[in-house]
C-alpha positions as CSV (number, residue, x, y, z in Angstrom):
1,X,96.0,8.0,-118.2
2,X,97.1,7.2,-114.5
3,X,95.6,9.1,-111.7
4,X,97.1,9.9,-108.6
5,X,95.5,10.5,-105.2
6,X,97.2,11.5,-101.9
7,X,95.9,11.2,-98.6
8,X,94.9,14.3,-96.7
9,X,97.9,16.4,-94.7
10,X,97.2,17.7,-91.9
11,X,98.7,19.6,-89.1
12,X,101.1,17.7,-87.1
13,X,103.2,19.3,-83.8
14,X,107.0,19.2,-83.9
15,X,108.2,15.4,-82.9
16,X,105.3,13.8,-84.3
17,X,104.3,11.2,-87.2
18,X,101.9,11.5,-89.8
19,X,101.8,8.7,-93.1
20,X,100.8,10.2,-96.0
21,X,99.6,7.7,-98.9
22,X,99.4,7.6,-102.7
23,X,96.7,5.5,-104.5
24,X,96.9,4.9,-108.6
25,X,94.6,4.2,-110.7
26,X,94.8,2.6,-113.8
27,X,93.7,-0.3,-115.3
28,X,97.0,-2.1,-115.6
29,X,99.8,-0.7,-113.8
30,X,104.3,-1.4,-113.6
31,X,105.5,1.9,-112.6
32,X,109.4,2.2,-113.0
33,X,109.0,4.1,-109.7
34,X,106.9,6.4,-107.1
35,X,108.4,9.0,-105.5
36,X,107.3,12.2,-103.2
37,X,108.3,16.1,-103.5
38,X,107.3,19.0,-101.5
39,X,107.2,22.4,-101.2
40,X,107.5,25.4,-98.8
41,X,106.1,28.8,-99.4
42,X,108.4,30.4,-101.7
43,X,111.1,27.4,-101.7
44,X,111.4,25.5,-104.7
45,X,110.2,21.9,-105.0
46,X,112.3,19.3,-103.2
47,X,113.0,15.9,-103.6
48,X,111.7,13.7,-100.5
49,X,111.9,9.6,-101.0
50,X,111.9,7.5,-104.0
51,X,111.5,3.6,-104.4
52,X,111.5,1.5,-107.3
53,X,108.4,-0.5,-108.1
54,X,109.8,-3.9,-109.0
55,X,113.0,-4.1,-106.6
56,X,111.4,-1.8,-103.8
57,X,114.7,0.0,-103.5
58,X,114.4,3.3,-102.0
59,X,116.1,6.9,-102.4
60,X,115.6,9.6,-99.8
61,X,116.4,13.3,-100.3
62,X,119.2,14.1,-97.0
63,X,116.9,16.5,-95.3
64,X,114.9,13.3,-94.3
65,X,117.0,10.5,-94.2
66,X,116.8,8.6,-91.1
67,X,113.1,10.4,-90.3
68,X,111.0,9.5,-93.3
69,X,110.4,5.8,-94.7
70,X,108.9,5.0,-98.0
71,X,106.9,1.9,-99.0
72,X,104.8,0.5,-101.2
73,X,102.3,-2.1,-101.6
74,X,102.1,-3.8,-105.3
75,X,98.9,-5.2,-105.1
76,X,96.8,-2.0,-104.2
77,X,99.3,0.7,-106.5
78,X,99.8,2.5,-103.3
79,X,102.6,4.1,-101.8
80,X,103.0,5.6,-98.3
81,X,105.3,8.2,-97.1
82,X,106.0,7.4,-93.1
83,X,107.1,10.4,-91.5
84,X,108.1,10.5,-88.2
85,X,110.1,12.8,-85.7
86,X,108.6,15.8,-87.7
87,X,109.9,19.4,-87.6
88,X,108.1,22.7,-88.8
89,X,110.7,22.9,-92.1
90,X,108.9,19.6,-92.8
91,X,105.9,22.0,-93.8
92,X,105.1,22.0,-97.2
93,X,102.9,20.6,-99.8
94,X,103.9,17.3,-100.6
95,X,103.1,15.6,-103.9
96,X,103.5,12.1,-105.1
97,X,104.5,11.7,-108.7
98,X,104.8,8.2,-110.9
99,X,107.6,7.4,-113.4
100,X,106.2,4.5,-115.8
101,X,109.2,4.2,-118.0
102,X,112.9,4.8,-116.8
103,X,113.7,7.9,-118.6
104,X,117.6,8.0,-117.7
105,X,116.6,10.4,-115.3
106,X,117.9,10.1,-111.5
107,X,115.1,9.4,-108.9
108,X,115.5,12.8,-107.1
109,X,114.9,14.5,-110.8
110,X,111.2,15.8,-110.9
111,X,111.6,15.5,-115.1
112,X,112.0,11.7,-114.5
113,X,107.9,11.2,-113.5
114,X,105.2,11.7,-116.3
115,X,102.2,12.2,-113.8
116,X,101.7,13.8,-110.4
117,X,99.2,13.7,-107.6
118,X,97.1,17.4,-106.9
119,X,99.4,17.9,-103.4
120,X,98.8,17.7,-100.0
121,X,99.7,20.8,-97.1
122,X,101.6,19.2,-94.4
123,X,101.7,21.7,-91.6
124,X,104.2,20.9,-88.5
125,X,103.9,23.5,-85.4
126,X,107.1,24.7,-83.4
């Protein structure tokens, strides 16, 4: 069983930068991947940034290319979401989520991760 914890959101104004993180717990751990989602009140769930475990390479969904950075650290099973230049459709609740196999799935596919994190409300202010 692999847990997932997110750091707490929080509310942010318009232009700013907040770094969310994802801790995992389990006892041995090789994720095929991490990857974060959100979503707005009444909007369905969006794909935000993906990377691979082993390679580190990283997807991003286009809403946030260029303004959001994804990284993790191997040695702690974290991954962080940096987001910077933040605008209020960036509101949402964003959840982490861990793929531990590849499933043929595509990184931006929510049915490609087995176990996600409870969500965290990211609140940006015009």
């Amino acid at each position: 069983q692999v847990q997932l914890v997110e750091s707490r959101g929080r509310l942010v104004q318009a232009g700013g930068s907040l770094r969310l993180s994802c801790a995992a717990s389990a006892r041995t751990l090789s994720p095929y991947a991490m990857g974060w989602f959100r979503q707005a009140p009444g909007k369905e769930r969006e794909f935000v940034a993906a990377i691979s475990w082993s390679g580190g390479s990283t997807h991003y969904g286009d809403s946030v290319k260029g303004r959001f950075t994804i990284s993790r650290d191997n040695s702690k099973n974290t991954m962080y979401l940096q987001m910077n230049s933040l605008k209020p459709e960036d509101t949402a609740v964003y959840s982490c989520a861990i793929a531990l196999v590849y499933t043929g799935r595509g990184y931006s596919s929510e049915n490609m991760y087995g176990y996600w994190g409870q969500g965290t409300q990211v609140t940006v202010s015009s």
